[in-house]
C-alpha positions as CSV (number, residue, x, y, z in Angstrom):
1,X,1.4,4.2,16.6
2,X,-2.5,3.0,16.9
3,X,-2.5,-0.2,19.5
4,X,-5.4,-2.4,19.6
5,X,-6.8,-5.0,22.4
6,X,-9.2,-8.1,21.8
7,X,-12.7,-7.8,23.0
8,X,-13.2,-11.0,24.1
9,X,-16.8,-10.8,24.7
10,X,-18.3,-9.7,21.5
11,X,-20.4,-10.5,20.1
12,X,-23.0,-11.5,22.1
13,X,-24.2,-15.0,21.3
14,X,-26.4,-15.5,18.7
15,X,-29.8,-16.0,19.1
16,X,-31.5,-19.2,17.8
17,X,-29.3,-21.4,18.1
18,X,-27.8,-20.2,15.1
19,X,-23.6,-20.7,14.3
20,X,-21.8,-18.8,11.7
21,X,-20.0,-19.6,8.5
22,X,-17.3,-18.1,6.9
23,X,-16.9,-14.4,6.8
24,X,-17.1,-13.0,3.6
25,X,-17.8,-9.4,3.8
26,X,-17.9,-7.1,6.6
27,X,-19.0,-3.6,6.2
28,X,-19.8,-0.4,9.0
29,X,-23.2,1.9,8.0
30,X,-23.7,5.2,9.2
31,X,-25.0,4.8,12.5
32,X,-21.3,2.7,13.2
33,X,-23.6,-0.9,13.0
34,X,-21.3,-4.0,12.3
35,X,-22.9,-5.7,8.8
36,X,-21.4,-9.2,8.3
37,X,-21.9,-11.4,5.0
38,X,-21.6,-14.7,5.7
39,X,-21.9,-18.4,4.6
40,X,-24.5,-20.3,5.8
41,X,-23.8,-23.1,3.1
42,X,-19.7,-23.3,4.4
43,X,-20.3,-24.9,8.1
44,X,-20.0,-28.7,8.4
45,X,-22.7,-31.3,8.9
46,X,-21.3,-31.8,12.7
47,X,-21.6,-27.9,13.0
48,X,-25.6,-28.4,11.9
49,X,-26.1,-31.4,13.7
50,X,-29.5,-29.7,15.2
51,X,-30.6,-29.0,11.7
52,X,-30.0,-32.6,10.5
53,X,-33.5,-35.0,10.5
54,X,-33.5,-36.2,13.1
55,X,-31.3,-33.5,15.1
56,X,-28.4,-35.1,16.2
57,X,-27.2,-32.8,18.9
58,X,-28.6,-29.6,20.6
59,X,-26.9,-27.2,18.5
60,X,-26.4,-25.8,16.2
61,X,-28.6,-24.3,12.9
62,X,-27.1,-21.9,10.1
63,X,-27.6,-18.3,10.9
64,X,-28.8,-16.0,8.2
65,X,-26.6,-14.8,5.5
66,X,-26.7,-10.9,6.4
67,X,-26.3,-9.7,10.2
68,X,-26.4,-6.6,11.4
69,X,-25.0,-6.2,15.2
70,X,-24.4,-2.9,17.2
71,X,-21.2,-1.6,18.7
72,X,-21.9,-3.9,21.6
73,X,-22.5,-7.1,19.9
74,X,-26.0,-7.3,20.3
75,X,-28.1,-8.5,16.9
76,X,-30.5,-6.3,15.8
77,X,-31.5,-7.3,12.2
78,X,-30.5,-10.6,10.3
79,X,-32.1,-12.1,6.8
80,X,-31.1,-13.5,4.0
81,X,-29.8,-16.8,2.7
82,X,-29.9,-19.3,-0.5
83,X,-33.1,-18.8,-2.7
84,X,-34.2,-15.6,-0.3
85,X,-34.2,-13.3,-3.8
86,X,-33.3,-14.1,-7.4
87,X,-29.8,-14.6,-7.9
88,X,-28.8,-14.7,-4.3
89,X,-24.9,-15.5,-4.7
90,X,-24.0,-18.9,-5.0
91,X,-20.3,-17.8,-2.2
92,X,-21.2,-14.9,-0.2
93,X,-19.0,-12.5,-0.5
94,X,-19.0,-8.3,-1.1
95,X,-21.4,-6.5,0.8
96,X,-21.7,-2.7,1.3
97,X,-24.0,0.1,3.3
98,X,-24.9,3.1,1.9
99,X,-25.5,6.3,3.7
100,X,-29.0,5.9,3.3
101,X,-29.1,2.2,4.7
102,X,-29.3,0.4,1.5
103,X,-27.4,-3.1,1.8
104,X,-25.3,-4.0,-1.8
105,X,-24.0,-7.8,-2.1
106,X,-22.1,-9.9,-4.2
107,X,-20.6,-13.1,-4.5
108,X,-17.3,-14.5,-5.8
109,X,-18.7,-18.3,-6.5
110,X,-15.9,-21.0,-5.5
111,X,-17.3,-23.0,-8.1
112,X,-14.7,-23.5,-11.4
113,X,-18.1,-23.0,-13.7
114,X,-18.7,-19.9,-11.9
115,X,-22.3,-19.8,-11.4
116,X,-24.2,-17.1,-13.3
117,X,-25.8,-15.3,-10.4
118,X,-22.5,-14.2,-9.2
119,X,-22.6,-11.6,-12.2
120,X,-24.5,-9.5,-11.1
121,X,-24.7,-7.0,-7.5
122,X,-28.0,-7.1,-5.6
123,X,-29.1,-4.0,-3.8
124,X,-31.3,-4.3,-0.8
125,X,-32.7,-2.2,2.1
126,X,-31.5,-2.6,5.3
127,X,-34.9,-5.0,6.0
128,X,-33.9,-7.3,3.1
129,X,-36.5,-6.2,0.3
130,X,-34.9,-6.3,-2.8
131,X,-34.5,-2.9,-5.0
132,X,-32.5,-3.7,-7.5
133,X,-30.5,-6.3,-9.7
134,X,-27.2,-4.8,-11.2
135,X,-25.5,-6.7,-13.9
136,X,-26.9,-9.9,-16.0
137,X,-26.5,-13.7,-14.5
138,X,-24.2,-15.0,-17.3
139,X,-22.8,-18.2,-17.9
140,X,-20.2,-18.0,-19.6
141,X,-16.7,-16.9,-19.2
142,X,-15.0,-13.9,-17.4
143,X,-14.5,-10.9,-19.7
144,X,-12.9,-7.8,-18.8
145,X,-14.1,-5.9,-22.0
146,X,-18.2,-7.1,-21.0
147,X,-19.5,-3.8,-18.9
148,X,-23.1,-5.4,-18.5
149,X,-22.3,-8.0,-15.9
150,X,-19.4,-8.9,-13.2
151,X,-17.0,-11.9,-13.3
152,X,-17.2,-12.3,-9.3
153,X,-17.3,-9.0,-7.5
154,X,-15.3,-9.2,-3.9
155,X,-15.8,-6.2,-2.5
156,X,-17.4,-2.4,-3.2
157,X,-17.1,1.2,-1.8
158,X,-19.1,4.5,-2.6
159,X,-18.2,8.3,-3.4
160,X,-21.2,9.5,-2.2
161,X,-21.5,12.8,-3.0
162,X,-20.8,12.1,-6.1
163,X,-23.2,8.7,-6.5
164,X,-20.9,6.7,-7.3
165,X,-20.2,3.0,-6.7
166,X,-16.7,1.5,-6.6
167,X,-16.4,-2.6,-7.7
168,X,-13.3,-4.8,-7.3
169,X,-14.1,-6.5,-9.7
170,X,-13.2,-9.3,-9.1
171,X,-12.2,-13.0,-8.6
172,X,-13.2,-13.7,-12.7
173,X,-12.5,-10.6,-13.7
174,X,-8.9,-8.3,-13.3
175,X,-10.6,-4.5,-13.0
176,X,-12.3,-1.5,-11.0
177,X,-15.6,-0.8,-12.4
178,X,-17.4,2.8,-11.4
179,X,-21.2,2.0,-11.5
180,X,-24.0,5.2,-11.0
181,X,-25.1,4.2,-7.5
182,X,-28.8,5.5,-8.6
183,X,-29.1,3.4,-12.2
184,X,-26.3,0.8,-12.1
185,X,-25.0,1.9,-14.9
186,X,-21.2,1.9,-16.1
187,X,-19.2,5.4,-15.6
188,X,-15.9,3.9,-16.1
189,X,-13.6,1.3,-15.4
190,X,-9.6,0.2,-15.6
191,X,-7.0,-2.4,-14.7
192,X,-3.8,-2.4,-13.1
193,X,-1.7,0.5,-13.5
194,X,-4.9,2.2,-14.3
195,X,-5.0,0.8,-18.1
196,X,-7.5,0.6,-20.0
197,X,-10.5,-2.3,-20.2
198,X,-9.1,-3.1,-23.9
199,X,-6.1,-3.9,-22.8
200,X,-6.9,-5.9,-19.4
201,X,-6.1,-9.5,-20.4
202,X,-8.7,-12.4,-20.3
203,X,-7.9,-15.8,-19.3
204,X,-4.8,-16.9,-17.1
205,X,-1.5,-15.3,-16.3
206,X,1.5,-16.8,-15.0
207,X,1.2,-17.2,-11.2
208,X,3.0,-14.7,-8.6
209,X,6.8,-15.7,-8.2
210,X,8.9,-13.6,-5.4
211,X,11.4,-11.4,-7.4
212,X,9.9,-11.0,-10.3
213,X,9.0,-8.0,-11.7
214,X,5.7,-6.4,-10.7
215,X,2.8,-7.9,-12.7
216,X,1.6,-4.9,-15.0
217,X,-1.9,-7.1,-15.1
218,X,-3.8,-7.5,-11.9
219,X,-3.2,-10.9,-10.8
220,X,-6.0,-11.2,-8.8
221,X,-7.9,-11.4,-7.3
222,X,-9.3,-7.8,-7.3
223,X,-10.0,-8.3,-3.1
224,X,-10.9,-5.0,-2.1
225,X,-11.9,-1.5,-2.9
226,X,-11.9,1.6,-0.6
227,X,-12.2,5.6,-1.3
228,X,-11.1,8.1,0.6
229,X,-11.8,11.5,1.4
230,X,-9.2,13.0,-0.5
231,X,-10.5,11.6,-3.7
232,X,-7.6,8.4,-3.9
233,X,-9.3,4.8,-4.5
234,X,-7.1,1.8,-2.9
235,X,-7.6,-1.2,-4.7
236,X,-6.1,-4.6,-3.5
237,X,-4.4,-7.2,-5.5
238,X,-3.9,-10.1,-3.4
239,X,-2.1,-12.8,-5.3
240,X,0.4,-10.0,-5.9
241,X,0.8,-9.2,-2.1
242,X,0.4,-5.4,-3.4
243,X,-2.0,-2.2,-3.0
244,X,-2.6,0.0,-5.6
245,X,-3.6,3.8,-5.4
246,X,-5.8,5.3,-8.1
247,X,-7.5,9.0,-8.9
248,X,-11.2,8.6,-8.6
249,X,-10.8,9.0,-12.8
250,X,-8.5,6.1,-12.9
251,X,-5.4,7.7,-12.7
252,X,-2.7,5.4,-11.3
253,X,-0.9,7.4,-8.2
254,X,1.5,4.8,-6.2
255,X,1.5,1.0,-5.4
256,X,2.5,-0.1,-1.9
257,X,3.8,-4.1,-1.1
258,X,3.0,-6.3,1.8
259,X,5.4,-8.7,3.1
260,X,6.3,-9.3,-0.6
261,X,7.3,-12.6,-0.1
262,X,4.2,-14.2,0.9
263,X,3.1,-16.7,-1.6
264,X,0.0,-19.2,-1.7
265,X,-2.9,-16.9,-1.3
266,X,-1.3,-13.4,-0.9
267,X,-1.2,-10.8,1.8
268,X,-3.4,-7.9,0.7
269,X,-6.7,-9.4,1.4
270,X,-8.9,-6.2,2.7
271,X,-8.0,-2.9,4.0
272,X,-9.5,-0.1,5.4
273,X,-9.0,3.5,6.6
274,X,-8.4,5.2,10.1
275,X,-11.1,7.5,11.0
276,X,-9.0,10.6,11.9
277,X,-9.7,13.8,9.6
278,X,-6.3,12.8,7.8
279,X,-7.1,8.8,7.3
280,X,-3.0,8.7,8.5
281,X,-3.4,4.7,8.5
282,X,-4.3,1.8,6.3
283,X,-5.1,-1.3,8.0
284,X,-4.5,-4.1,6.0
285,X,-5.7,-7.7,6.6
286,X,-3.7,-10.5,5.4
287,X,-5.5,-14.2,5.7
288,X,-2.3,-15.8,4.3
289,X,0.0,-14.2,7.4
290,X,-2.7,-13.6,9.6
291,X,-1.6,-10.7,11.1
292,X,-3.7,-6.7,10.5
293,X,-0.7,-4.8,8.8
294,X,-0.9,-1.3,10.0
295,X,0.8,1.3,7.1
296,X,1.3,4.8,6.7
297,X,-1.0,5.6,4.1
298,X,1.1,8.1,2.5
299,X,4.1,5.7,1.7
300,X,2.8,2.1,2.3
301,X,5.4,1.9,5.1
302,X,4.6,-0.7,8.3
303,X,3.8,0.8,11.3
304,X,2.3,-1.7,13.6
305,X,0.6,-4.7,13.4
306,X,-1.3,-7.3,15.2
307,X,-2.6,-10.6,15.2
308,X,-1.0,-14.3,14.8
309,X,-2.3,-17.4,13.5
310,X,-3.9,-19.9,16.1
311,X,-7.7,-20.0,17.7
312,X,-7.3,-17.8,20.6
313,X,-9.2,-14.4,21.3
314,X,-6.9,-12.1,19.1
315,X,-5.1,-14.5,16.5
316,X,-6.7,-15.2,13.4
317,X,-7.5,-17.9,10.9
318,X,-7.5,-16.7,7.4
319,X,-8.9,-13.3,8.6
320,X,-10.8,-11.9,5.3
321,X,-12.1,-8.7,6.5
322,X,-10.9,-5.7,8.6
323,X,-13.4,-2.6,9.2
324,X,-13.6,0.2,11.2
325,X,-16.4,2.3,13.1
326,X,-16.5,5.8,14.1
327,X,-14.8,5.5,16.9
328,X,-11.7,3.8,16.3
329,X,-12.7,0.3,16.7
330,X,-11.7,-2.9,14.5
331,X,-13.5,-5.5,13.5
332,X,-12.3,-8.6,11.6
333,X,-14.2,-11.5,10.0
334,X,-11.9,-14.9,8.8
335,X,-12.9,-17.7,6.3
336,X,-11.7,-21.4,5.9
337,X,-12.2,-22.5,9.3
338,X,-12.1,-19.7,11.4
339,X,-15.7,-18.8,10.8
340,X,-15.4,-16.1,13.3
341,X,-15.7,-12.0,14.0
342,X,-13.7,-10.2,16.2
343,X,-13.3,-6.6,17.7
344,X,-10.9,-5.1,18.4
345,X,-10.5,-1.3,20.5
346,X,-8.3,1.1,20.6
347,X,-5.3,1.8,23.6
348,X,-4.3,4.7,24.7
């Protein structure tokens, strides 16, 4: 079973005098560099008290809204922010690397008007220029059956040989969408149980309730997306403390539960894949236990796990994100108040 140890001392602290927000996507590019997404607009007025006029303590100012760090913690590239391009999202959220360094974000707006720019997927190069806008900033409501824009993407993923980008799709919105990674535009999509977009229902459904019946509607929201090398798409649903497993043509394969019994905000909030040529594991972060859930990806069965909730090096605080580099190492990124990232390596 994989076993993991805190790194206490990463990352490095951040250069001037910058403090970060919440965490709201983490992703790992191909040269194993750490990308965070994160909310300058979430930390307090006491945690900005250098930015206030006059400055009202020595630290600290909002860091940029994209950082890119190395496998030691060091900062090499950071931009980005509110009003940095059109549409910028109004809650940081999804972000993704492509294998030729091109940075894709989204944003899941915790606004109840839901603001139109978080409709739409931005696609940037790793510097921060802006290539492309994908989607149309709506407002108006969520709508399943809409393939030109988003209802509040939370997370993406790539088949890259085949040039194709995975959505989850979303925190408005109960589906996967398959976009052309060179165009943006809509391949395919499908709901829960890999039904069709017709049939995906609009508006709300009743709220999770432990021992009832699987939902046969995503319940939302749509928290993750990740594709593996065998072709299988793993798509959580987090209000329904469940994974689902797809074909790449929509095809529904198996679901998997975590701690079912988990109510409030859900248990399957991100998950990712072990890096041996098999992908054996899925590590599965869940901000409502706070604890990484470590499953046999063939049957969903536990493992391992690790993590607790409290503020020490290790234990987590609504921990939002879970990714993993090359070498085996973990990284995890928490919202609410824990407005932290972590790593986490590997033990013999």
């Amino acid at each position: 079973m994989p076993r993991y140890a805190v790194d206490a001392a990463w990352p490095r602290e951040l250069p001037n005098n910058w403090i970060l927000g919440q965490v709201g996507g983490m992703a790992i590019d191909s040269q194993d560099h750490v990308w965070v997404f994160q909310r300058p607009r979430s930390n307090t007025v006491d945690e900005l008290s250098a930015a206030q006029t006059p400055p009202q303590a020595i630290c600290c100012t909002a860091a940029p809204s994209v950082l890119e760090f190395d496998a030691e913690g060091t900062l090499l590239r950071s931009w980005g922010g509110p009003g940095y391009a059109p549409n910028w999202p109004a809650t940081e959220h999804g972000i993704f690397v492509d294998d030729t360094g091109n940075v894709w974000l989204s944003g899941n707006s915790a606004r109840t008007d839901t603001a139109a720019e978080d409709r739409v997927i931005l696609k940037f190069t790793g510097d921060g220029e802006l290539l492309a806008t994908y989607g149309r900033p709506v407002d108006g409501p969520d709508d399943n059956q809409d393939t030109s824009y988003f209802g509040r993407v939370a997370a993406m993923d790539a088949d890259e040989q085949a040039g194709e980008l995975y959505v989850a799709d979303g925190y408005g919105n109960r589906r996967v969408v398959v976009l052309d990674m060179a165009t943006g535009a809509f391949k395919r999509g499908w709901g829960a149980y890999g039904m069709p977009l017709a049939e995906v229902a609009n508006g709300p459904l009743p709220a999770f309730a432990v021992g009832q019946a699987p939902a046969r509607q995503f319940l939302g929201p749509v928290h993750c997306i990740k594709v593996s090398g065998d072709g299988l798409v793993y798509v959580c649903d987090r209000a329904s403390n469940r994974i689902q497993v797809f074909r790449t043509d929509g095809t529904f394969v198996q679901e998997f539960f975590v701690r079912p019994d988990t109510l409030g905000n859900g248990s399957a909030w991100a998950v990712e894949l072990s890096r041996d040529p098999q992908e054996r594991y899925l590590f599965v972060a869940d901000g409502r236990n706070n604890v990484v859930w470590i499953l046999n990806r063939d049957n969903g069965r536990e493992v391992g796990a690790f993590g607790h909730n409290g503020r020490n090096a290790g234990q987590f605080h609504w921990v939002h994100q879970v990714v993993m580099d090359r070498a085996g190492n973990l990284y995890t990124g928490e919202v609410d108040t824990g407005k932290r990232i972590q790593k986490f390596a590997p033990q013999p």
